[in-house]
Residue frames as a rotation matrix with the C-alpha (Angstrom) as fourth column:
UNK 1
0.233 0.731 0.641 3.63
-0.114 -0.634 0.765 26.89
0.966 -0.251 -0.065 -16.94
UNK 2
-0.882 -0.300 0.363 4.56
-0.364 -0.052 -0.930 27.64
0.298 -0.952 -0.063 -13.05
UNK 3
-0.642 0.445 -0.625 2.35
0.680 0.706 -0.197 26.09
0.353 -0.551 -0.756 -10.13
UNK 4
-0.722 0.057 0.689 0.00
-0.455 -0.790 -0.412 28.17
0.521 -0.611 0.596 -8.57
UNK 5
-0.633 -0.153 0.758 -1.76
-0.769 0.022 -0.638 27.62
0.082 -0.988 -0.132 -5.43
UNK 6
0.502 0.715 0.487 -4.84
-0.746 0.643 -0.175 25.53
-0.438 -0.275 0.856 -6.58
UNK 7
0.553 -0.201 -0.808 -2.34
-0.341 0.831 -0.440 23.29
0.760 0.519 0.391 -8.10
UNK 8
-0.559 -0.826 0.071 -0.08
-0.410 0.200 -0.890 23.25
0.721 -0.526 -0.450 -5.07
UNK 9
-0.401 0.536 0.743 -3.12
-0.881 -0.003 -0.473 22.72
-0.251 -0.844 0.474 -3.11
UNK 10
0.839 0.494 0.227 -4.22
-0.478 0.870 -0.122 19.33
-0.258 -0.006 0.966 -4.86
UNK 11
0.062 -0.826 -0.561 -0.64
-0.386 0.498 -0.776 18.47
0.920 0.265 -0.288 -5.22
UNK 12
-0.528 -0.022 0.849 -0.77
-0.727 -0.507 -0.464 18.75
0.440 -0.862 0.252 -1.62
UNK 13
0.609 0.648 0.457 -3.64
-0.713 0.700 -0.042 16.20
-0.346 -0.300 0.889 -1.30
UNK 14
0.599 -0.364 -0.713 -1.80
-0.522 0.497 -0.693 14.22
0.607 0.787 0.108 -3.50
UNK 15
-0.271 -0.936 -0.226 0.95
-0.414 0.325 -0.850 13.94
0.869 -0.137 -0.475 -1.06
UNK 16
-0.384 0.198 0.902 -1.17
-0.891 0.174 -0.418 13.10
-0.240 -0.965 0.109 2.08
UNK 17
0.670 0.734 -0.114 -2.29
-0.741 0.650 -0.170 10.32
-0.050 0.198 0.979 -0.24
UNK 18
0.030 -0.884 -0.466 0.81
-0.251 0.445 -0.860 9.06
0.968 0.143 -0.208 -0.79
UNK 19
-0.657 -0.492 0.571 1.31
-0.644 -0.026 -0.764 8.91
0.391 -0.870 -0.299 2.84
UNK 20
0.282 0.525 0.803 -1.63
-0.659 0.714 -0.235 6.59
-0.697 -0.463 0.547 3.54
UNK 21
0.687 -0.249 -0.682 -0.47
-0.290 0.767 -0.572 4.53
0.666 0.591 0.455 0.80
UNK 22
-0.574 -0.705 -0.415 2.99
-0.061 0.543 -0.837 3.72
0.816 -0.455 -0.355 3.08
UNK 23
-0.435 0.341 0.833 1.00
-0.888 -0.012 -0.459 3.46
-0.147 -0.940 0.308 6.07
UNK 24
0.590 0.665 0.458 -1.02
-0.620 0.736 -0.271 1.14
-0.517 -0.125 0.847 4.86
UNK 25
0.075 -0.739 0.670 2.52
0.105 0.674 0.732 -0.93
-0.992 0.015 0.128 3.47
UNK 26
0.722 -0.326 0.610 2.46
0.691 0.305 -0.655 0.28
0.028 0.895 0.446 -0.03
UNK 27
-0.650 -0.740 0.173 4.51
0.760 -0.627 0.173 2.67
-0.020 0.244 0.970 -2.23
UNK 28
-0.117 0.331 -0.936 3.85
0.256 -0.901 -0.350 6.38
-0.959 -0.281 0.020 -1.38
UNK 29
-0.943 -0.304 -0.134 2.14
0.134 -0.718 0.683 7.61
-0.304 0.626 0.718 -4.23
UNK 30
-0.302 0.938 -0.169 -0.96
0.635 0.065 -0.770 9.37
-0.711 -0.340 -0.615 -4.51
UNK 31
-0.904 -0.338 0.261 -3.04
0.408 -0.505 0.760 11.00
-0.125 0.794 0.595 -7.39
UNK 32
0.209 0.971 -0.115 -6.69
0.461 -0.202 -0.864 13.07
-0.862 0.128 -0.490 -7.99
UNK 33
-0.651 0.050 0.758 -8.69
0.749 -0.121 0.651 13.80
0.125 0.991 0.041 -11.04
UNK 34
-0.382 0.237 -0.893 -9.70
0.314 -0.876 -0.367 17.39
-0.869 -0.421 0.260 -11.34
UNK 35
0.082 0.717 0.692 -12.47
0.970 0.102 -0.220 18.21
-0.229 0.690 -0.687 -13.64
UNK 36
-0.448 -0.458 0.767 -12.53
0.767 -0.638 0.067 21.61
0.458 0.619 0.638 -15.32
UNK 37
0.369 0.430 0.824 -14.26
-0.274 -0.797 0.538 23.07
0.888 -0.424 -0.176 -12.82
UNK 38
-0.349 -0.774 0.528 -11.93
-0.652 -0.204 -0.730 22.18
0.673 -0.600 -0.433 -9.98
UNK 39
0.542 0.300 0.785 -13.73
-0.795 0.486 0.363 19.36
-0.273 -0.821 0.502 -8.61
UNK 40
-0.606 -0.774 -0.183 -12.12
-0.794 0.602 0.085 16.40
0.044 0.197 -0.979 -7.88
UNK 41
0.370 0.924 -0.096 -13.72
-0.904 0.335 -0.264 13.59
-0.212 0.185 0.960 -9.20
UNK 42
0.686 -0.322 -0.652 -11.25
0.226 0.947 -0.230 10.44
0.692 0.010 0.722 -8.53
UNK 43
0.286 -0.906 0.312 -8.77
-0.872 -0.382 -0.307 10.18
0.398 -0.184 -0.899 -5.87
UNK 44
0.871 -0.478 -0.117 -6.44
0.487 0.802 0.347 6.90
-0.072 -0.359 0.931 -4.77
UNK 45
0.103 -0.938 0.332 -3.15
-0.960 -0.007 0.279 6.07
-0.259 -0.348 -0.901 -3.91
UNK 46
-0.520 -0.429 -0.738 -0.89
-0.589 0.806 -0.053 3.06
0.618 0.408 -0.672 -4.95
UNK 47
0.623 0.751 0.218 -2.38
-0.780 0.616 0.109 -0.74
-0.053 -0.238 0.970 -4.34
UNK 48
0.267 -0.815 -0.514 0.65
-0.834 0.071 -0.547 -2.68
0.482 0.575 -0.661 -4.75
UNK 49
-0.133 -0.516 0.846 1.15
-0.991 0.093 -0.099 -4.13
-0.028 -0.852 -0.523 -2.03
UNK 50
0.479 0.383 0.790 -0.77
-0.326 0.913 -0.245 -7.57
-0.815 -0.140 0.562 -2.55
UNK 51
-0.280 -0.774 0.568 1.53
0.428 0.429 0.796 -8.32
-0.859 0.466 0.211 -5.52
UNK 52
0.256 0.174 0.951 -0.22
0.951 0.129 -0.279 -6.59
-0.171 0.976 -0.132 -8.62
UNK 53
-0.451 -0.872 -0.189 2.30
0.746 -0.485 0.457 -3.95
-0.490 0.065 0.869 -9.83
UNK 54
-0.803 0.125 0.582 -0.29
0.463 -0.484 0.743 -2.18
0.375 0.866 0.330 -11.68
UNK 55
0.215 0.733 -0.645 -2.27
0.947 0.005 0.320 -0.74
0.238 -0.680 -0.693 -9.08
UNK 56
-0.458 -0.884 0.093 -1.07
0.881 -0.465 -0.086 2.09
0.120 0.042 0.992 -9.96
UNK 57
-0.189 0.697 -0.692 -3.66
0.538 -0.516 -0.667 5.60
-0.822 -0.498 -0.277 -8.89
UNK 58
-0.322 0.021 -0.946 -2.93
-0.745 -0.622 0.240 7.28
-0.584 0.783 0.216 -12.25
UNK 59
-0.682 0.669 -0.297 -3.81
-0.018 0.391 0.920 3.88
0.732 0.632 -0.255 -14.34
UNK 60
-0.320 0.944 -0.083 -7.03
0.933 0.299 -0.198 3.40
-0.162 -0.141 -0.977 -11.98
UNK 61
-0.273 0.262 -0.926 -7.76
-0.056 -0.965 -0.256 7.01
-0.960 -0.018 0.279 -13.29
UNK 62
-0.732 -0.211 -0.648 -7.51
-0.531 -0.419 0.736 5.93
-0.427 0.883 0.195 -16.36
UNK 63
-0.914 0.301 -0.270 -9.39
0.236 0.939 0.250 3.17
0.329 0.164 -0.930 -16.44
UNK 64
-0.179 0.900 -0.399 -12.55
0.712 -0.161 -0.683 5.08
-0.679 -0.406 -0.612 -14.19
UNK 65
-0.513 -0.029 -0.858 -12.52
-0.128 -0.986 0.109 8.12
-0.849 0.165 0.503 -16.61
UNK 66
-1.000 -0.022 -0.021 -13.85
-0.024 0.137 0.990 6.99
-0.019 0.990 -0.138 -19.73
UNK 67
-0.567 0.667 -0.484 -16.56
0.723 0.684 0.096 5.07
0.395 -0.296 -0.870 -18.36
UNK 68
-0.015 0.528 -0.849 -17.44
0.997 -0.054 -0.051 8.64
-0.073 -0.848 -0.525 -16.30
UNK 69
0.253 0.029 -0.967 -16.90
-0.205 -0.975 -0.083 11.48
-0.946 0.219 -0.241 -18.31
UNK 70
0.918 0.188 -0.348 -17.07
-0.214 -0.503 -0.837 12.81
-0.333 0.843 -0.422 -21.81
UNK 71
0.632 -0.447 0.633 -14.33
0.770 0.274 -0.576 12.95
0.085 0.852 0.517 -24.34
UNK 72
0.335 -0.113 0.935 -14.41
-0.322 -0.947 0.001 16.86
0.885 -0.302 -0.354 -23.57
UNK 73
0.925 0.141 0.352 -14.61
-0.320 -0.210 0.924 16.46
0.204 -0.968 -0.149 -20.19
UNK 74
0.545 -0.830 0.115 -11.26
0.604 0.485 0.632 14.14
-0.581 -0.275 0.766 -19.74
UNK 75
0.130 -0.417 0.900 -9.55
0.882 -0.366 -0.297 16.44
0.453 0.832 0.320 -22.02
UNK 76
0.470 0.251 0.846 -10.64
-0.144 -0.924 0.354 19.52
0.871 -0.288 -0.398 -20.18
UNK 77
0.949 0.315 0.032 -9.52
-0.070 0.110 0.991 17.66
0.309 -0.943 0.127 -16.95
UNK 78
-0.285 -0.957 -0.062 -5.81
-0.695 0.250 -0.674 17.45
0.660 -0.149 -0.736 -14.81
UNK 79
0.597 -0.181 -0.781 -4.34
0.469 0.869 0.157 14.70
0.651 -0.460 0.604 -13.34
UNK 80
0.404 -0.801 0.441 -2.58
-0.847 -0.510 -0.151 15.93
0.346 -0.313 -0.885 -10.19
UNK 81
0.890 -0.136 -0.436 -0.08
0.234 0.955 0.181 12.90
0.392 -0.263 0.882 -8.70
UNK 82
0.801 -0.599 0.012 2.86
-0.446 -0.583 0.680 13.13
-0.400 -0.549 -0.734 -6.21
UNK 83
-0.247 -0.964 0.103 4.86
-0.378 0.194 0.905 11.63
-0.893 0.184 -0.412 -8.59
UNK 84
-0.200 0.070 -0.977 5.40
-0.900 -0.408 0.155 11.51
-0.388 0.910 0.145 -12.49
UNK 85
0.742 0.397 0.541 3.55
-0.407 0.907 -0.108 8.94
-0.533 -0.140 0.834 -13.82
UNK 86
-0.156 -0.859 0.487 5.38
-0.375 0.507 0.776 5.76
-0.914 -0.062 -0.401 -14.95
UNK 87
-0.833 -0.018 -0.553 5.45
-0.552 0.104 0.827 4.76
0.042 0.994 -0.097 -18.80
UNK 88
-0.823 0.547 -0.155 2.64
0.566 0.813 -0.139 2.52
0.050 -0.202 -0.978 -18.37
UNK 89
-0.327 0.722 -0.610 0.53
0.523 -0.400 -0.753 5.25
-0.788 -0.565 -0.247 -16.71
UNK 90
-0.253 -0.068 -0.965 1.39
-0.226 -0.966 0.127 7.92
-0.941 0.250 0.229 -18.97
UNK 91
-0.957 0.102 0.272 0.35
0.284 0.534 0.796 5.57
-0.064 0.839 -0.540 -21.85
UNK 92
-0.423 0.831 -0.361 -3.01
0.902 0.424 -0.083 5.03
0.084 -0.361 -0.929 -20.51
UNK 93
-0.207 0.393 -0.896 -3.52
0.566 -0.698 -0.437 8.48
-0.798 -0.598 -0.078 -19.91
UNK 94
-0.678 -0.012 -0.735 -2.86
-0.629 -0.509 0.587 9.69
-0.381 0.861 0.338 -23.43
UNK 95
-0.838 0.389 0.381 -5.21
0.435 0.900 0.037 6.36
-0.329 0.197 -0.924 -24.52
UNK 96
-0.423 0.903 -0.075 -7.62
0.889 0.430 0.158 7.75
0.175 0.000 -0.985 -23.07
UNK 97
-0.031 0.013 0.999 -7.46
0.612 -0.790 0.030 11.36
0.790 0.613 0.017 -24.29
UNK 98
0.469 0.048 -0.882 -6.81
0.861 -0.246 0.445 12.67
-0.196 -0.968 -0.157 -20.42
UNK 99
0.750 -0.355 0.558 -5.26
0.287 -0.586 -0.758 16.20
0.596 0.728 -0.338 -20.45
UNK 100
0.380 -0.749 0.542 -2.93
-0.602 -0.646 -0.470 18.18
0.702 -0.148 -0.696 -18.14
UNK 101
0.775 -0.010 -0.632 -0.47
0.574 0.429 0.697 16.64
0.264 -0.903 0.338 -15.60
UNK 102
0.623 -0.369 0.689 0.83
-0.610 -0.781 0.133 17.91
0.490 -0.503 -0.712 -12.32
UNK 103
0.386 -0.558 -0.734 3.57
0.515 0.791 -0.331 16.35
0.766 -0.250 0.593 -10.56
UNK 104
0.982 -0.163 0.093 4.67
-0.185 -0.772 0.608 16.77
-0.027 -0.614 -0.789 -7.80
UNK 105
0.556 -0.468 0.687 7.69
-0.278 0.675 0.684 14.67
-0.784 -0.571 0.245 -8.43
UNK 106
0.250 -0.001 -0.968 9.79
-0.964 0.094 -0.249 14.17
0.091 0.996 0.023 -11.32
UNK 107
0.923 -0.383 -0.047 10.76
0.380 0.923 -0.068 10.41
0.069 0.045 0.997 -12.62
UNK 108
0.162 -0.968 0.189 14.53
0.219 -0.152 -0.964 11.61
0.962 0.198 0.188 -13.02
UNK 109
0.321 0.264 0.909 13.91
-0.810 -0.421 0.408 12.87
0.491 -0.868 0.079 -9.25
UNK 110
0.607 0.438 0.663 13.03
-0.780 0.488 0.392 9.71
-0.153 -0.755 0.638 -8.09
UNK 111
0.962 -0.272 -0.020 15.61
0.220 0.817 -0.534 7.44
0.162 0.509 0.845 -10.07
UNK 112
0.035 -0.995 0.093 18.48
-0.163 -0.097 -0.982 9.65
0.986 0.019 -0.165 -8.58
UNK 113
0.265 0.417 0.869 16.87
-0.899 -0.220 0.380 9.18
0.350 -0.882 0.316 -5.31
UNK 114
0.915 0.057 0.399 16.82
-0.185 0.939 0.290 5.40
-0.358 -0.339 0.870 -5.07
UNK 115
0.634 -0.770 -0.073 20.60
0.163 0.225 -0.961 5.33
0.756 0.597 0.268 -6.68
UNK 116
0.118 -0.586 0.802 21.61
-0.447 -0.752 -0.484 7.43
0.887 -0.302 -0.351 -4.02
UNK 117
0.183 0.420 0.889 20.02
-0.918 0.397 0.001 4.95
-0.353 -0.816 0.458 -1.47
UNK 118
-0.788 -0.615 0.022 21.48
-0.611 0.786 0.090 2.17
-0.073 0.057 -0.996 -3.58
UNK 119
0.002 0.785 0.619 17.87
-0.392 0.570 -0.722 0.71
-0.920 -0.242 0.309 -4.38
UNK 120
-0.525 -0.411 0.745 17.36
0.427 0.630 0.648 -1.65
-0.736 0.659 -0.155 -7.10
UNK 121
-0.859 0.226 -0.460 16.62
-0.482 -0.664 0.572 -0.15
-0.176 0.713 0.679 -10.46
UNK 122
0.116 0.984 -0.137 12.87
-0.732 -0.008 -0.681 -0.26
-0.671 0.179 0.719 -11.70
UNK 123
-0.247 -0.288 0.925 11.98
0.112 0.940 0.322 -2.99
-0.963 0.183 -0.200 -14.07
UNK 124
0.353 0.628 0.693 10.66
0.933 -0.185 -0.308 -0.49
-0.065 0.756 -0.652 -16.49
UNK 125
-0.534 -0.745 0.400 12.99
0.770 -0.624 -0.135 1.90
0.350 0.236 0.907 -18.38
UNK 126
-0.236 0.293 -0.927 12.25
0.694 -0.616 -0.372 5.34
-0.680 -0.731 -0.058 -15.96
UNK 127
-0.501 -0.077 0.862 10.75
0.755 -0.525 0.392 7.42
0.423 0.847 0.321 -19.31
UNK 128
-0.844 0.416 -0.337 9.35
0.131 -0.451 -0.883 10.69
-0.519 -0.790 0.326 -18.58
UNK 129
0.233 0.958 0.166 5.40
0.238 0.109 -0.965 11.67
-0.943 0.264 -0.203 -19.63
UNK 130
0.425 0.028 -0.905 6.64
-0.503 -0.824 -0.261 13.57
-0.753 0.566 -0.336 -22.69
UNK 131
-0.331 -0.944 -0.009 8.61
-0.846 0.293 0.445 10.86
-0.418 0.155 -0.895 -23.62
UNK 132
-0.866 0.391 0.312 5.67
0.280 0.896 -0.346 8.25
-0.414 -0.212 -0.885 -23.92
UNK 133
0.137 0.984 0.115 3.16
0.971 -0.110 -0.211 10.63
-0.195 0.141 -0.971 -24.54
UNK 134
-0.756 -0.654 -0.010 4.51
0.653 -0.755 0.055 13.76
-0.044 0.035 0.998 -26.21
UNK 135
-0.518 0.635 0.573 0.99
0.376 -0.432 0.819 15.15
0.768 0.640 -0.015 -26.88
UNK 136
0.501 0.614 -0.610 0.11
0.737 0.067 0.673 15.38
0.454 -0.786 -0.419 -22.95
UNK 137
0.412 -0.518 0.750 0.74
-0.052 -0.835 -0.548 18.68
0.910 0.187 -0.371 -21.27
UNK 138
0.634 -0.176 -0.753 3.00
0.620 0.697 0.360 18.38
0.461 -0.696 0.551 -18.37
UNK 139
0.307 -0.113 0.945 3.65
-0.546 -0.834 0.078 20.83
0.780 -0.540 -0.318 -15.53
UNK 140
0.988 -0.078 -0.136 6.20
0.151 0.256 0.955 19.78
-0.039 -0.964 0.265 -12.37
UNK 141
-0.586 -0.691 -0.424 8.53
0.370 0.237 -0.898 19.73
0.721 -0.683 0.117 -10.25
UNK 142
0.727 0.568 0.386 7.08
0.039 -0.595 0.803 21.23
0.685 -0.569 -0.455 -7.22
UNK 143
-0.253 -0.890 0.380 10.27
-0.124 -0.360 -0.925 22.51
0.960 -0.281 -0.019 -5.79
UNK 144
-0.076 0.482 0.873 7.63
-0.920 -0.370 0.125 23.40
0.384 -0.794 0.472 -2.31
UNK 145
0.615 0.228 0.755 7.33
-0.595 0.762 0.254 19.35
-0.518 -0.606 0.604 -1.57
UNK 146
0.431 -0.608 -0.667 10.25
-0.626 0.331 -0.706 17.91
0.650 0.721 -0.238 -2.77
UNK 147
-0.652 -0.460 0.602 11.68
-0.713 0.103 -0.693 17.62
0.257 -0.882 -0.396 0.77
UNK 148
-0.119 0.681 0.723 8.47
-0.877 0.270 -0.398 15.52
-0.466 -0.681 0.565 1.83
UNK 149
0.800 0.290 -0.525 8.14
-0.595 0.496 -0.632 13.44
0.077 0.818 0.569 -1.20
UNK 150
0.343 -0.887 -0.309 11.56
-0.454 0.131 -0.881 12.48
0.822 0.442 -0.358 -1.01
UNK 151
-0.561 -0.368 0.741 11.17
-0.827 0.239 -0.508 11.20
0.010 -0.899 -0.439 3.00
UNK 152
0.194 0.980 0.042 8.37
-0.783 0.181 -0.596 9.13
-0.591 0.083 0.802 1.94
UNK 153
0.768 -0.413 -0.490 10.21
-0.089 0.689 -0.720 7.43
0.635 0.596 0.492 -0.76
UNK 154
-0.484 -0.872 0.076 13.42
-0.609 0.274 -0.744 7.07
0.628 -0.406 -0.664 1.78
UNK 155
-0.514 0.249 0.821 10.83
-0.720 0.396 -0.570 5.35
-0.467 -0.884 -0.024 4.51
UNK 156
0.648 0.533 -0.545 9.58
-0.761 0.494 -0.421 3.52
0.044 0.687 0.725 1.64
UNK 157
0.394 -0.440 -0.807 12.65
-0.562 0.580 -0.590 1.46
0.727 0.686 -0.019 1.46
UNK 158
-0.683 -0.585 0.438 13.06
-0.636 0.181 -0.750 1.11
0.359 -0.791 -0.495 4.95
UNK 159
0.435 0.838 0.329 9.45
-0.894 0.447 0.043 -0.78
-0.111 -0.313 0.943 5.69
UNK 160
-0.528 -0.017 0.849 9.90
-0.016 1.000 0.010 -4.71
-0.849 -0.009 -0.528 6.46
């Protein structure tokens, strides 16, 4: 299914989260939960920074959803996130019976990035959602914020 504007438009948020995530010294990635009537009804950005790798905005979605909506409802609902979630996430999301993601980012994106920049490889094979969770529908690239996404993760690797 192609993007259209209200998805570009919380992908969008997505990415200004990301950006306060490196500001504030983590990794740039940012994600909101969008209820079936278009409200957003979770949004964060990565937590990493203090050492716990799983601070991830898509698992603290997962982890607030249950607890705050229906079966239906999380089913009915999208994850947007400026980048495909990581095997871990994309577990968690299918767990807990979450439905559509948006990306703005792909994982294959971001793993030719950091090659290209000669960063060290993740410690967790780079699978994509479909791959982990074949039952979860999944809608990205976003061609429109690649460029941005992709400076973010390059100033990512530059931070002390």
């Amino acid at each position: 299914m192609a993007l259209d504007e209200t998805d570009l438009t919380h992908l969008r948020r997505c990415v200004e989260l990301a950006r306060e995530a490196l500001d504030d010294g983590d990794e740039p990635f940012g994600s909101l939960l969008v209820d079936a009537e278009g409200v957003v009804r979770l949004e964060d950005r990565n937590r990493v920074k203090d050492g716990d790798q799983t601070r991830h905005p898509e698992l603290e979605i997962a982890r607030w959803a249950p607890a705050h909506l229906t079966p239906e409802e999380r089913a009915a609902a999208t994850v947007y996130t400026s980048g495909e979630h990581c095997p871990m996430c994309a577990a968690a999301h299918a767990w807990v019976g979450l439905g559509r993601v948006v990306y703005a980012a792909s994982t294959a994106q971001l793993v030719a990035w950091r090659a290209e920049w000669g960063a060290s490889a993740s410690p967790v094979l780079p699978l994509a959602i479909g791959e982990v969770a074949p039952g979860v529908p999944v809608d990205g690239p976003a061609p429109e914020l690649e460029a941005e996404i992709r400076e973010l993760h390059r100033r990512s690797l530059q931070a002390p």
